[in-house]
VEXMILUM-523527 format. One line per 8 residues: number of its first residue (from 1); their letters; for each residue x, y, z of C-alpha. Coordinates in nm, 2 decimals. Each point is the difference from the previous one (the first is absolute). Last residue first. Layout:
NUM	a	X:Y:Z; ...
This chain:
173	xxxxxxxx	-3.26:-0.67:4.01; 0.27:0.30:-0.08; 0.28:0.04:-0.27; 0.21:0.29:0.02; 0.28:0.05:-0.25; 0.20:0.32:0.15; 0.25:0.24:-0.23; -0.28:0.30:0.10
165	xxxxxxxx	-0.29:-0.26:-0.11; -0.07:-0.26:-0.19; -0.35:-0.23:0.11; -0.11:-0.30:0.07; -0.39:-0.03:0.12; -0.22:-0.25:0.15; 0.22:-0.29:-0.11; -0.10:-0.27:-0.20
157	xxxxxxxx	0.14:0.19:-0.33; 0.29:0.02:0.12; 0.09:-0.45:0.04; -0.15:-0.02:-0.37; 0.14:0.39:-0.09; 0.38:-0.16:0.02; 0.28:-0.07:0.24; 0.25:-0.07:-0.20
149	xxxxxxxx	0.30:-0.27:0.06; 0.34:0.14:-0.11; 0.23:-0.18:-0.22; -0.25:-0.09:-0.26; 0.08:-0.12:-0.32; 0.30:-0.21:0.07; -0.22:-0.17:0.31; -0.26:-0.11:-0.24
141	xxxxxxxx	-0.35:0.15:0.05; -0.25:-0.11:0.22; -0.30:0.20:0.00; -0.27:0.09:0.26; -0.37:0.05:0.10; -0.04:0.03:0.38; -0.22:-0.23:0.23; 0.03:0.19:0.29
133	xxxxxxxx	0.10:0.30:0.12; 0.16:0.13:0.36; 0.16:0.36:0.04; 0.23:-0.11:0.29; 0.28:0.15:-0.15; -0.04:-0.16:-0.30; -0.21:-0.32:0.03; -0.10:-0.24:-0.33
125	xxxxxxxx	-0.17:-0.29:0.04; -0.12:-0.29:-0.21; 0.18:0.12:-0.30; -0.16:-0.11:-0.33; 0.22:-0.08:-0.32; 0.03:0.10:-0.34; 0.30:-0.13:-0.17; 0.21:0.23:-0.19
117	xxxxxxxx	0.14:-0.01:-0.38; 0.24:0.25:-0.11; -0.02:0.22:-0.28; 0.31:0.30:-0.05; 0.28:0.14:0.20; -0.23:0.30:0.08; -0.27:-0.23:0.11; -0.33:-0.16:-0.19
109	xxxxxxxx	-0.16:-0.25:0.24; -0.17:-0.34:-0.16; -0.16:-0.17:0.23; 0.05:-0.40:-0.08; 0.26:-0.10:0.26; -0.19:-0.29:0.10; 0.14:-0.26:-0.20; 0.34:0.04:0.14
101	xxxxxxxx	-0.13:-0.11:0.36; -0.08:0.28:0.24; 0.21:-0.06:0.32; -0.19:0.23:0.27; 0.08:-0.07:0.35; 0.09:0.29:0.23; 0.37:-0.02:-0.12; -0.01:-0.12:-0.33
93	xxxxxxxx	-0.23:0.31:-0.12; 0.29:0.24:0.11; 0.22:-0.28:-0.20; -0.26:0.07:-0.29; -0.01:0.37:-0.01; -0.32:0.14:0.11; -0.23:0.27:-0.13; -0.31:0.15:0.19
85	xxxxxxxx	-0.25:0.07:-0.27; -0.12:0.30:-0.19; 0.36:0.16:0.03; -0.01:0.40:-0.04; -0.09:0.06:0.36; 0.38:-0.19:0.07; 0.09:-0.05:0.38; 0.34:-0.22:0.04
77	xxxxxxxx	0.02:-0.29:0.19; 0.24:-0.17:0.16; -0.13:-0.39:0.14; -0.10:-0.13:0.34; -0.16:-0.30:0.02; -0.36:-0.06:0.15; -0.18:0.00:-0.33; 0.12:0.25:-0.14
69	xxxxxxxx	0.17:0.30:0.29; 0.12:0.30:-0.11; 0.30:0.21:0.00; 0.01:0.28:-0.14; 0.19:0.25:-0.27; -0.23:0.30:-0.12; 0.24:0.11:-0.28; 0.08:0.38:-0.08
61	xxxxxxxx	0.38:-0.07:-0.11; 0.15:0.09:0.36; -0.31:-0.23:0.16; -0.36:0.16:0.03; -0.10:0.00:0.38; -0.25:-0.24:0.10; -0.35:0.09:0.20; -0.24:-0.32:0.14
53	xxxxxxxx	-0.32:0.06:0.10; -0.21:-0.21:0.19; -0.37:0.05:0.07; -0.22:0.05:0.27; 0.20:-0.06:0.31; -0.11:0.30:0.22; 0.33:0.06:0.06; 0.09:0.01:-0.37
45	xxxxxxxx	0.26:-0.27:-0.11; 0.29:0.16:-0.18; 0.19:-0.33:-0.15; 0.34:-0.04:0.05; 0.24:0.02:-0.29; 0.17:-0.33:-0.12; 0.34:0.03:-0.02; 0.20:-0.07:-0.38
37	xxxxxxxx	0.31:-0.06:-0.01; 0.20:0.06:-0.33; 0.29:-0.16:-0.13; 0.21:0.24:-0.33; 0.28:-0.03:0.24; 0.29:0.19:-0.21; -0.22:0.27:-0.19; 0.09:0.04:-0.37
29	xxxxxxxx	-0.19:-0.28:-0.13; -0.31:0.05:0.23; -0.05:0.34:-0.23; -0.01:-0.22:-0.33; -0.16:-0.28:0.12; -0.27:0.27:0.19; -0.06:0.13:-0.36; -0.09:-0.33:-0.18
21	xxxxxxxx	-0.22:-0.07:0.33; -0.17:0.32:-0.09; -0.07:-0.12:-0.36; -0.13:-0.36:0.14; -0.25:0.22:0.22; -0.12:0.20:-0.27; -0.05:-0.28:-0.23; -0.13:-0.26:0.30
13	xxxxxxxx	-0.29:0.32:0.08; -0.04:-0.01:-0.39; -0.09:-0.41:0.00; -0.22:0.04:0.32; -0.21:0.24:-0.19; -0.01:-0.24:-0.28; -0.12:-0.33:0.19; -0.23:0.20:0.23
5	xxxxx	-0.18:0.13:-0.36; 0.05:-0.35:-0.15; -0.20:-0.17:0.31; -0.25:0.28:0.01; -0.07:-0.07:-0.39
């Protein structure tokens, strides 16, 4: 029940995001170099070194773009409280060594553009701005159905506390 409860929260947060991506296509269209960089913020480290926090301004759309760090390979990220998992698109996967087979592509995930199956994974270790976490629950999802990669409640949930704030996404360990 806990599986299919993950599996169907993670199904609305792809629905949402897969209706936003529909609306970036359309705004990207009419820009001329739709490319986007993305720096990784510094983390705020008290002096007394006690926890990290990590604050991220909200994009021109209201996304909390990020780099992060899986498994010792940088990757874009974007922050998404309404995913239960972190997501990641295949060729993101590629790149710090995760090549599900066909066969394991067995979660089904319900987006805007309809069912697609993703294979459940586990991330050794995830670092965002020095915010370290390990062993993560993930997805892999085909490239064509996810264009960003999210950063979902499995890596936030680790965390002491993420919050919203004044246009700000802090996230502290």
């Amino acid at each position: 029940m806990r599986n299919l409860m993950i599996l169907a929260a993670v199904m609305i947060a792809l629905g949402s995001f897969m209706a936003q991506m529909a609306d970036r296509m359309t705004a990207a269209s009419a820009s001329p170099n739709p490319a986007k960089t993305v720096v990784a913020p510094e983390p705020v480290i008290p002096a007394d070194g006690s926890s990290h926090s990590l604050s991220l301004a909200a994009d021109s759309r209201g996304h909390f773009l990020t780099e992060a760090r899986i498994n010792g390979q940088r990757v874009n990220v974007m922050i998404d409280t309404g995913a239960s998992v972190v997501a990641i698109n295949e060729s993101s996967a590629a790149h710090f060594g995760l090549y599900p087979s066909r066969g394991e592509f067995t979660a089904n995930v319900t987006t805007a553009n309809g069912t697609i199956k993703g294979a459940r994974a586990r991330l050794a270790m995830v670092d965002v701005g020095g915010l370290v976490v390990r062993d993560v629950d993930a997805l892999v999802l085909p490239d064509e159905a996810l264009s960003e990669n999210l950063l979902g409640l499995s890596f936030l949930s680790k965390l002491k506390r993420f919050e919203y704030s004044n246009g700000q996404m802090v996230l502290q360990q």
